[in-house]
C-alpha positions in Angstrom: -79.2 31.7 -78.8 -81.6 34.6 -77.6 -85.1 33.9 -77.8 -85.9 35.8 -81.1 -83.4 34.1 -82.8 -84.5 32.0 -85.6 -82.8 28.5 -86.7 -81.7 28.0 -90.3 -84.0 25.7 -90.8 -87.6 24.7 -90.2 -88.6 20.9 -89.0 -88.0 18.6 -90.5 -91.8 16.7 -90.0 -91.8 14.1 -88.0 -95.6 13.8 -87.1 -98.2 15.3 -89.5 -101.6 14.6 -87.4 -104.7 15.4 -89.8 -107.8 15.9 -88.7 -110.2 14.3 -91.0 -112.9 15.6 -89.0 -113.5 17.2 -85.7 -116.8 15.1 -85.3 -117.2 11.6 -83.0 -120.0 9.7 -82.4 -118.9 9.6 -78.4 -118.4 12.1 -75.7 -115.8 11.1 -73.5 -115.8 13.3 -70.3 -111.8 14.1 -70.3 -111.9 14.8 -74.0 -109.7 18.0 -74.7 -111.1 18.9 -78.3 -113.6 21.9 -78.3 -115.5 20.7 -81.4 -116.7 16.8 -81.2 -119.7 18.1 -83.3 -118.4 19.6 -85.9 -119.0 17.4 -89.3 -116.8 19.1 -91.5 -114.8 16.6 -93.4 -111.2 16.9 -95.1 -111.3 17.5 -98.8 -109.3 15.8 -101.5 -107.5 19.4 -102.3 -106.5 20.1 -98.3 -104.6 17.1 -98.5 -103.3 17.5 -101.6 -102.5 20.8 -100.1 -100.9 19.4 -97.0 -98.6 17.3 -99.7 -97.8 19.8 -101.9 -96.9 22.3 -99.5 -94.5 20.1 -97.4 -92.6 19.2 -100.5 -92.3 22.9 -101.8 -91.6 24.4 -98.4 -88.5 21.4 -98.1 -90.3 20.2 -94.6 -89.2 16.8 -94.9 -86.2 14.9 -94.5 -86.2 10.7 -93.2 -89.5 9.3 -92.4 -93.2 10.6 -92.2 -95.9 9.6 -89.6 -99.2 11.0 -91.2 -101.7 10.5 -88.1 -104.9 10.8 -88.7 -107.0 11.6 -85.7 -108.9 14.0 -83.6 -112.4 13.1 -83.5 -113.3 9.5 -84.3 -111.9 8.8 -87.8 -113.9 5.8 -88.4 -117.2 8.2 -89.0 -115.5 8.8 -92.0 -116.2 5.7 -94.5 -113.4 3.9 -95.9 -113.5 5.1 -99.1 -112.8 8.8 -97.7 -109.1 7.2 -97.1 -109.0 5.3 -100.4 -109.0 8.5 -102.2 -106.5 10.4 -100.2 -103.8 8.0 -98.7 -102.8 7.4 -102.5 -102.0 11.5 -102.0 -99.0 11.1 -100.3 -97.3 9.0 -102.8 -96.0 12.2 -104.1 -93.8 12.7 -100.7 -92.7 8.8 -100.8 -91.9 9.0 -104.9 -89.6 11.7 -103.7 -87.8 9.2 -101.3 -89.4 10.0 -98.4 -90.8 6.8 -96.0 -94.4 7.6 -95.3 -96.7 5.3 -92.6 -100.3 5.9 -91.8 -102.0 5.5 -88.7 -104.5 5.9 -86.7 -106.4 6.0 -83.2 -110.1 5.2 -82.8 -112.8 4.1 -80.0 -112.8 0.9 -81.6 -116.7 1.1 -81.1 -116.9 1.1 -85.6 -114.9 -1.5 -86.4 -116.0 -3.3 -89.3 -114.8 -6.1 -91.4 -114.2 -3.1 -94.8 -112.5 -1.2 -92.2 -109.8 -4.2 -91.5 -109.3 -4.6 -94.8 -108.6 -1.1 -95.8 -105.9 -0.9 -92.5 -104.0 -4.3 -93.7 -104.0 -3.1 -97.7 -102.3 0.1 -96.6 -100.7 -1.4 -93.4 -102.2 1.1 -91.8 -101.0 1.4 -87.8 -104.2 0.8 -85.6 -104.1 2.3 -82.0 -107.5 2.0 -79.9 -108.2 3.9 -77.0 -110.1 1.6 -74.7 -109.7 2.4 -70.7 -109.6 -0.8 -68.8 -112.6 -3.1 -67.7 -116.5 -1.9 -68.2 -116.6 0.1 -64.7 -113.6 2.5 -65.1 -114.1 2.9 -69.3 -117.7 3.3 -68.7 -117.2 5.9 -66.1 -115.8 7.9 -68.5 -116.0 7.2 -72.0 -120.0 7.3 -73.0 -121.8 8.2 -76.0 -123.7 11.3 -76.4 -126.7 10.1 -74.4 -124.7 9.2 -71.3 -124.8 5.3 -71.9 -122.0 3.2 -71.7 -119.3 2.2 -74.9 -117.5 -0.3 -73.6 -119.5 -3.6 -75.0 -118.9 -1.8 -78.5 -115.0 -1.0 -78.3 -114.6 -4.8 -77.0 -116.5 -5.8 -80.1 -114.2 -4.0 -82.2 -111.3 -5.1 -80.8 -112.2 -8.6 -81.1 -113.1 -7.8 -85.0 -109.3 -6.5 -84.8 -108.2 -9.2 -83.3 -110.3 -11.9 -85.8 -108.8 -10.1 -88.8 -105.0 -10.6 -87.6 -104.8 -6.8 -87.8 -102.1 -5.5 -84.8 -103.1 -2.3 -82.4 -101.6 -1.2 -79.3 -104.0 0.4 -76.9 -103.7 4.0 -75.1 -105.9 3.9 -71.6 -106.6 7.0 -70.0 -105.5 6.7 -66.4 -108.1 8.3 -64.2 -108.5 8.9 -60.2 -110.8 5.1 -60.3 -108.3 3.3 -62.3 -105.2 4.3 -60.3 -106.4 2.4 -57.3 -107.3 -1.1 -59.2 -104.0 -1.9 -60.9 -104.8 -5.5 -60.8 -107.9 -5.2 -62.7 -106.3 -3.3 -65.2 -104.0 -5.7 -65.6 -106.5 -8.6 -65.7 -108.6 -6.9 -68.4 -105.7 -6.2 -70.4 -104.0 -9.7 -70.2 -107.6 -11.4 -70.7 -108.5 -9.5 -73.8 -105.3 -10.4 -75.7 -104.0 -7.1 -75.4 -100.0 -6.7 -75.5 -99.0 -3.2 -75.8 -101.0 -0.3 -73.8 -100.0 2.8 -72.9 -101.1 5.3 -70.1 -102.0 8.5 -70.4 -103.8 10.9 -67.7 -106.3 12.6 -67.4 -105.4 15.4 -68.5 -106.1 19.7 -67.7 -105.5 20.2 -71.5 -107.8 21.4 -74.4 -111.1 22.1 -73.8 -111.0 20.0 -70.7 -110.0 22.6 -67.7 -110.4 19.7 -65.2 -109.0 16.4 -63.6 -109.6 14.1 -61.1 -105.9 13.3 -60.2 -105.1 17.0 -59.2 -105.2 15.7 -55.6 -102.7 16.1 -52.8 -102.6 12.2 -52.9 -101.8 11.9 -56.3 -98.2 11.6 -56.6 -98.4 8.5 -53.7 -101.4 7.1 -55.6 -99.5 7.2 -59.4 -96.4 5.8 -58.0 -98.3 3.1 -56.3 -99.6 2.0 -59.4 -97.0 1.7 -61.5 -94.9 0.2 -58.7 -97.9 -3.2 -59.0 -98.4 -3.1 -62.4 -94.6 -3.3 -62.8 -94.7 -6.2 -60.4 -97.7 -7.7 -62.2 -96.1 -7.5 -65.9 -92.7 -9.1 -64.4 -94.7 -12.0 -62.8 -96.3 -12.9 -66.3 -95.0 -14.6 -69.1 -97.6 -12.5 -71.2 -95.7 -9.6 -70.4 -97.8 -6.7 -71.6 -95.5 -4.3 -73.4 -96.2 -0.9 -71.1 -94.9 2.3 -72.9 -93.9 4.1 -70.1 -91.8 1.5 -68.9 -90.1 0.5 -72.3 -89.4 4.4 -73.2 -89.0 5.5 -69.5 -86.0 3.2 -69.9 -84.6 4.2 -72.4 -84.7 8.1 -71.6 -83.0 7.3 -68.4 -80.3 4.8 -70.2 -79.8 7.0 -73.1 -76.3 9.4 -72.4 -78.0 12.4 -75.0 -80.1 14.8 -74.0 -83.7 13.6 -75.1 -85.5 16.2 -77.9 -88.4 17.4 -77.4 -90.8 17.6 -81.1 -93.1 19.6 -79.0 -91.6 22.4 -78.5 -89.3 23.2 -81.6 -91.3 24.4 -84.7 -93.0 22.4 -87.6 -91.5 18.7 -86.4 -95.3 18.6 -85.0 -97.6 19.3 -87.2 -101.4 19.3 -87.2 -103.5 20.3 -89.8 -107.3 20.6 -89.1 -110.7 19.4 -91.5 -110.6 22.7 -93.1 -107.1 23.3 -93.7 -106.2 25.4 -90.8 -102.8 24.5 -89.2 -100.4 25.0 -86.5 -97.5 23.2 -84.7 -95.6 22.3 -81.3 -98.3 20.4 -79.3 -100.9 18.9 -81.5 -103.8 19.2 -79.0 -103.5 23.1 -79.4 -105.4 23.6 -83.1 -108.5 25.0 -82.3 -108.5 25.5 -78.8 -108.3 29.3 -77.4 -107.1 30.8 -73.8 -107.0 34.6 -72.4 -103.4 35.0 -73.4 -103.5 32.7 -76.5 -106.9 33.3 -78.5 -106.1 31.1 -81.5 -103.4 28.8 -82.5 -104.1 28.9 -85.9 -101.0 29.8 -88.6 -102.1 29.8 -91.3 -104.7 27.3 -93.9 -103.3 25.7 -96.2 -105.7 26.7 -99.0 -103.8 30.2 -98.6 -100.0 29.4 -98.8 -97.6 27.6 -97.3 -96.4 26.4 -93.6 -93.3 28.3 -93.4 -94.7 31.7 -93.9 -96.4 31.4 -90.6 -93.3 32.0 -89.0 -93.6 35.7 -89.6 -96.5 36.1 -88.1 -97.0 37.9 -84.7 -98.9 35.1 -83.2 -96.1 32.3 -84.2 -93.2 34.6 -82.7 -95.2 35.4 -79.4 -95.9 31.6 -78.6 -92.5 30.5 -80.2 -90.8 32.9 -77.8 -93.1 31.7 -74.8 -91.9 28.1 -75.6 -88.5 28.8 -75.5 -88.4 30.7 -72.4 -90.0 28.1 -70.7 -87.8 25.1 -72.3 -85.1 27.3 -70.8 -87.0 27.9 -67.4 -87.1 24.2 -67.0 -83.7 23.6 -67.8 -82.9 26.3 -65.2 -84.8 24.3 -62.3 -85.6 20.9 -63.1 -83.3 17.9 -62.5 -85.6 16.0 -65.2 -84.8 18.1 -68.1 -82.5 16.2 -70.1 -85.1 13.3 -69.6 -88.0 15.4 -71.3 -86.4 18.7 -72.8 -88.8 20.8 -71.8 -92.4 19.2 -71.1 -95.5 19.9 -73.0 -96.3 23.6 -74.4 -100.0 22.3 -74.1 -100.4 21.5 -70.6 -98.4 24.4 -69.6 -100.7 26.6 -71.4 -103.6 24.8 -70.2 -102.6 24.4 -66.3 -100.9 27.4 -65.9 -102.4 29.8 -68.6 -98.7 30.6 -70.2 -96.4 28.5 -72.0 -93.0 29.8 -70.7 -94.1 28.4 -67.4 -92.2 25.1 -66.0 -94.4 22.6 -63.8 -97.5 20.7 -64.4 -99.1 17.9 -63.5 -98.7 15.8 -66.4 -94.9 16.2 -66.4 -94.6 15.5 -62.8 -96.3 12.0 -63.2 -95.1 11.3 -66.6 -91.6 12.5 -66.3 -90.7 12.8 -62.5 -92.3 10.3 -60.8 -92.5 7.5 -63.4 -88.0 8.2 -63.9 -87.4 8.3 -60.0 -89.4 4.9 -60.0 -87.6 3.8 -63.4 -84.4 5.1 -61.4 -85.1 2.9 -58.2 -85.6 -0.8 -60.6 -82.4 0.6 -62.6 -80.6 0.5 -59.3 -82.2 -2.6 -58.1 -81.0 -4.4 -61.0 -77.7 -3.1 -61.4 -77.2 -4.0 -57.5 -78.4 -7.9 -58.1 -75.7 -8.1 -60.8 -72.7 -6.8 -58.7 -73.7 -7.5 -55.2 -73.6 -3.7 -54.0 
């Protein structure tokens, strides 16, 4: 199929990721969103936009993840989601399965809070980066002062109210080289399912301390002891890169990619704006991309973005560089393509191939998958 080509359908939605608000009350250092300050809260009418329109444009089809995140979302009071989670009972009256969740600091936990997330069963993840000397290093509050104490306070508020999370921890140049700690800090606060993600050139954040020479031997290194560490331990910390890595490498399909086909990614921001593919690119800008914006949904619909010049020019640049990748990587039935938002953020286009994050997310962490795959299968037959 040539690049303008279009498919006969749209989506379906997969991941709708709202942005209640663009504001936190912290300022991590890797953070990729370009307006932490910005107060501007979701209405009532955008989501009942965001609803109406993904039932009259026929977007959906099997279950909805509605995510809400981007800035903290516990600045917002609870009562902000009492009056528009009930919204989407439109979209599951029409027979469509819709979970909420949401990721926070953890550093606003209160006891309203756990009781809003178990009446709605609301999925909790909490970004929290290890022990006090990495997290701190990074993730601070506007003044520079350290957040950790806080997020630990929150999770133990979690944890007190039997409400499940899983945590994401931002891997960094300081936590690659104390795996053990990690581990420790993980194992000693309860914690059962983490997953890593780097430090990413992404966003607003044009920098990262693991674009070193050393950092494929230093990434590598890590997951090779905390793989060691969660196999020694009847705890056994659930680690999503191992668990999906896994399975990419064991499934016989080709794996598909959300991020780069249109509208089964789909972030809308406080004020109604939207766009789709990689949900870190709404509101961000670069010199060949100055806006990712499609459309708001105050003045239509999603699908009549498609017709715009600035959906066909970074459609088409996806696509040449899904097919770029399948031309020259050995990985690409394990990812399909990489991430449109990395690509354009490391290498300013996305119908490039490479980048940092898909080399350690996708390369190395499946060659060392690869090597325990073998291990194992070789214990079982004796070869």
């Amino acid at each position: 199929m040539a690049v303008s080509d279009q498919p006969a359908t749209w989506g379906p939605v997969k991941l709708l990721v709202l942005q209640g608000t663009g504001f936190c009350n912290i300022n991590c250092r890797y953070c990729y969103l370009p307006d932490r300050s910005d107060r501007t809260q979701m209405s009532v009418a955008t989501v009942e936009a965001v609803a109406g329109w993904l039932l009259r444009d026929a977007l959906l089809s099997g279950p909805l993840l509605v995510n809400w995140h981007a800035g903290e979302p516990l600045v917002l009071r609870p009562e902000f989601y009492r009056d528009r989670l009930p919204l989407f009972d439109v979209i599951a009256d029409s027979g469509i399965a819709v979970t909420h969740s949401l990721q926070t600091n953890a550093t606003l936990v209160t006891d309203k809070y756990c009781e809003l997330f178990a009446q709605y069963a609301i999925r909790v993840g909490v970004s929290i980066d290890g022990p006090a000397f990495i997290h701190d290093s990074r993730r601070v509050t506007r003044s520079g002062r350290p957040t950790h104490a806080k997020a630990l306070a929150g999770i133990r508020k979690l944890q007190q109210h039997g409400i499940p999370f899983n945590v994401i921890c931002v891997l960094s140049d300081v936590s690659l080289r104390h795996p053990d700690q990690m581990y420790s800090f993980f194992r000693d606060h309860d914690i059962r399912a983490v997953g890593f993600n780097l430090e990413e050139i992404e966003g607003a954040n044009r920098t990262s301390s693991l674009a070193t020479s050393g950092f494929d031997d230093l990434y590598r290194s890590f997951l090779h002891r905390f793989w060691e560490l969660v196999e020694q331990d009847d705890h056994r910390i659930r680690v999503r890169e191992f668990d999906d890595g896994e399975g990419r490498i064991l499934d016989l399909k080709p794996r598909r990619n959300s991020q780069t086909e249109p509208f089964v990614n789909l972030t809308v921001g406080a004020s109604g704006d939207f766009s789709t593919f990689s949900p870190e690119l709404l509101g961000t800008s670069f010199p060949r991309y100055p806006s990712f914006t499609l459309g708001n949904v105050h003045d239509g619909g999603f699908k009549r973005a498609v017709n715009s010049p600035r959906f066909q020019q970074l459609w088409g640049d996806i696509r040449r560089g899904v097919e770029a990748c399948r031309d020259e990587c050995g990985f690409f039935d394990v990812c399909g393509g990489g991430n449109p938002s990395n690509k354009i953020a490391e290498n300013g286009d996305a119908s490039s191939t490479e980048t940092l994050n898909c080399r350690a997310r996708i390369k190395i962490t499946s060659s060392f998958l690869m090597d325990i795959v073998e291990q194992r299968i070789a214990a079982v037959t004796g070869r």
